[in-house]
C-alpha positions in Angstrom: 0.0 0.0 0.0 1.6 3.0 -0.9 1.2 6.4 0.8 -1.5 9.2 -0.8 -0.6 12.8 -0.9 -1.2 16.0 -2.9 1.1 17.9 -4.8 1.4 20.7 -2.5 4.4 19.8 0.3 2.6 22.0 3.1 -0.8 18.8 2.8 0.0 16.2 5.0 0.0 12.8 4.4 -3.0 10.8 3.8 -3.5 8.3 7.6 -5.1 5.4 6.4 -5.2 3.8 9.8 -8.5 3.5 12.0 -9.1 4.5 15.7 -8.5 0.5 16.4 -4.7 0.9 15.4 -4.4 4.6 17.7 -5.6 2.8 20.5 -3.6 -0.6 20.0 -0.5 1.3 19.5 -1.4 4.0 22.3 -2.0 1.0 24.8 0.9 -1.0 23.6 3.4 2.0 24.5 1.3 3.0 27.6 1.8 -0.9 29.0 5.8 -1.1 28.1 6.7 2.4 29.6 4.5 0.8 33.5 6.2 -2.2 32.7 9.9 -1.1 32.5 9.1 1.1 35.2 7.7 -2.1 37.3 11.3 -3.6 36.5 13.3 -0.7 37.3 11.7 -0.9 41.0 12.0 -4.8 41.1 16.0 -4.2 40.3 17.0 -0.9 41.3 14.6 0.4 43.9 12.3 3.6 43.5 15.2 6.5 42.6 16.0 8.6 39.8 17.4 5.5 37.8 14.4 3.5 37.4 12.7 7.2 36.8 15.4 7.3 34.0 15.2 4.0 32.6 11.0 4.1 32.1 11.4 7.5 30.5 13.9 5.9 28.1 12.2 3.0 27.6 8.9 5.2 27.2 10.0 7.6 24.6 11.9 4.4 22.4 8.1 2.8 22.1 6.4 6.2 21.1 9.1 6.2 18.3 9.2 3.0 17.1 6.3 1.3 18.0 3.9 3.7 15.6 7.0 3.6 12.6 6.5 -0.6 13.2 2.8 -0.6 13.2 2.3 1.5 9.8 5.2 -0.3 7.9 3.9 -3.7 9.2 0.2 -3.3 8.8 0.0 -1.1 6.0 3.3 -1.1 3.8 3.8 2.7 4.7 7.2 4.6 6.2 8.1 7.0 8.0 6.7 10.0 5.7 3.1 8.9 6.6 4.1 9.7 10.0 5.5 13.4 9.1 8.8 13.0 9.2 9.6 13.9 5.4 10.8 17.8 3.9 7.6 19.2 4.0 7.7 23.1 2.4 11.8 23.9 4.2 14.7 22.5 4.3 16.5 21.7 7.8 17.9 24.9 8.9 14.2 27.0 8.2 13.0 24.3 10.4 15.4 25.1 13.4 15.3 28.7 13.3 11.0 28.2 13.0 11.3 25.9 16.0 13.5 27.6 18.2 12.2 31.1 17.3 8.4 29.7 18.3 9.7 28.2 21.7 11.4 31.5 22.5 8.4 33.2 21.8 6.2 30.7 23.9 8.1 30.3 26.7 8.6 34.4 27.0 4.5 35.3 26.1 3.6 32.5 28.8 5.7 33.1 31.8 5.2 37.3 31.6 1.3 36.5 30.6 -1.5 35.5 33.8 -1.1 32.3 31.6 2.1 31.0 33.2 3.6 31.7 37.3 6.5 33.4 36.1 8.4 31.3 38.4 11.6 30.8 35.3 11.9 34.5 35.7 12.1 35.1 39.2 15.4 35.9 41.1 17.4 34.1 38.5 21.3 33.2 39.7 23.1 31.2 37.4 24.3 28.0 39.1 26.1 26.3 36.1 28.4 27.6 34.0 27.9 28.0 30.1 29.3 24.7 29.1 27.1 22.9 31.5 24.3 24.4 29.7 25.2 24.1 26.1 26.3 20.4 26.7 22.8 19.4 28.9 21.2 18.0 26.1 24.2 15.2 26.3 23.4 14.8 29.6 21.4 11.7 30.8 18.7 13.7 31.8 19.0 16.2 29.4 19.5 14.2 26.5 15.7 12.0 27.3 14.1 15.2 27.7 15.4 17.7 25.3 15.8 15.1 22.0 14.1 11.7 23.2 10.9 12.6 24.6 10.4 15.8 22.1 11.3 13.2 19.1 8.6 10.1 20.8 5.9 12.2 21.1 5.6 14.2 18.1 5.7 10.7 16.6 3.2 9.5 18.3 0.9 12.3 18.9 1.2 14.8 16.2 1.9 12.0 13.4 0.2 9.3 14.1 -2.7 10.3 16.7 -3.3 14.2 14.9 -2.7 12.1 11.4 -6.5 10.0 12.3 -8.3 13.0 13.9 -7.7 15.4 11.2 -8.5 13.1 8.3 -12.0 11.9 10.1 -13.1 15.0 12.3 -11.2 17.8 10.3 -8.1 20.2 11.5 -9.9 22.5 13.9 -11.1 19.5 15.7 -8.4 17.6 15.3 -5.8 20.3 16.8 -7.9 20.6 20.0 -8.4 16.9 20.3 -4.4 16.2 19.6 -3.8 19.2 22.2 -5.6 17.6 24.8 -4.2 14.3 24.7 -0.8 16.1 25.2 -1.9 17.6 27.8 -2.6 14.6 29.5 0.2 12.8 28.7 1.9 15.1 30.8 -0.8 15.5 33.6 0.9 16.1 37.3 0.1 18.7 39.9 3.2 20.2 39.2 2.6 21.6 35.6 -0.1 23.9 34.2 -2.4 21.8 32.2 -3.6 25.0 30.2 0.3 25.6 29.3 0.5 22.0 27.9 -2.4 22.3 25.9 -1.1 25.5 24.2 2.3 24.3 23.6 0.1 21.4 21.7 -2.1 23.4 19.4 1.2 25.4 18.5 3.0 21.5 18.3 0.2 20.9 15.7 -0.2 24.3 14.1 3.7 24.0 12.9 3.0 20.2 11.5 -0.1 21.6 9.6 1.5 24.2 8.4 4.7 23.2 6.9 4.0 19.6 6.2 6.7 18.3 7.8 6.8 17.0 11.8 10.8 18.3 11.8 8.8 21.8 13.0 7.3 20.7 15.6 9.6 17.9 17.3 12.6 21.1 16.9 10.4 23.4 19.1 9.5 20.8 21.2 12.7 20.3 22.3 13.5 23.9 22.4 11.0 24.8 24.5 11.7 21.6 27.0 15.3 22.9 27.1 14.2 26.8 27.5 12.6 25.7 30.5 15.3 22.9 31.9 17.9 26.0 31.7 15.5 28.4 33.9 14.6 25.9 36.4 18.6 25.3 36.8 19.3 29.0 36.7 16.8 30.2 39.6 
């Protein structure tokens, strides 16, 4: 089965796959992230490891485990999923991405929208180096370029892929946003901020065609944020 698309690189590809294959796939990488986490406190105990090790684990099945279930089930790769040129080449894509997170990050922590907390009293703590090599880090590496890579995949390619072709792209953005949002539910983060961050997520894949937009200001914004919480 080959993959349909238009002529125009901005129209994104054509998701043949049903709400049966989103909820297989989203239950499949839901069940191996608890499950690796249920092995990390059999073996190591409950610390930052095991915390570590799940999240690794985690963000490996959201990228994989949709780019298996399309090539397996329907013959397709990875373009069905976004990740393909699109309207830019790479370097448009990182200056769009990291231009939008700058942007988000400042409007919602100076906005009634966000605490301000990033912004408060900041004292640097680490040096520069620290800071430009953090996404190297353990850590830094999972959530700056794992995590921001997994979820685009899974939500913005393959979950936003089925909601816009069967409820449209209004709908679809909201409903996309929303499942972000509770991806990354804890008392400890501003669901309303999540949900925003999504519909931009989205926006950027709808508009250029190409999921690169979206997973760069992902991780941008993740390590915006990562750097103010260190420097406060």
């Amino acid at each position: 089965m080959s993959i349909i698309t238009n002529h125009n690189k901005r129209d994104l590809p054509n998701a043949v796959w049903t709400i049966k294959d989103v909820l297989i796939v989203t239950f499949c990488v839901l069940i191996g992230g608890i499950l690796s986490y249920i092995a990390g406190l059999a073996f190591l105990g409950d610390n930052k490891a095991t915390l570590r090790i799940a999240r690794y684990v985690g963000s490996l099945l959201m990228i994989f485990f949709p780019l298996f279930w399309i090539k397996k089930k329907f013959g397709l790769k990875r373009e069905a999923l976004g990740l393909r040129k699109g309207i830019f080449s790479l370097s448009p894509y990182i200056l769009l991405g990291i231009g939008t997170a700058v942007i988000y990050v400042l409007i919602i922590h100076f906005t009634p929208l966000g605490d301000g907390t990033y912004f408060t009293g900041i004292k640097m703590s680490y040096s520069y180096l620290d800071l430009i090599l953090l996404p190297l880090s353990i850590s830094g590496f999972a959530s700056i370029v794992l995590t921001p890579v997994g979820e685009e995949i899974l939500v913005r390619g393959f979950m936003y892929g089925y909601f816009r072709k069967r409820l449209g792209v209004a709908i679809g953005l909201i409903l996309q946003a929303m499942v972000f949002a509770l991806l990354h539910f804890s008392p400890s983060i501003q669901s309303i901020q999540v949900f925003i961050i999504g519909v931009i997520l989205g926006l950027l894949y709808e508009q250029t065609g190409s999921i690169y937009s979206s997973i760069i200001c992902h991780g941008a914004t993740n390590f915006i944020a990562i750097i103010f919480k260190l420097a406060a």
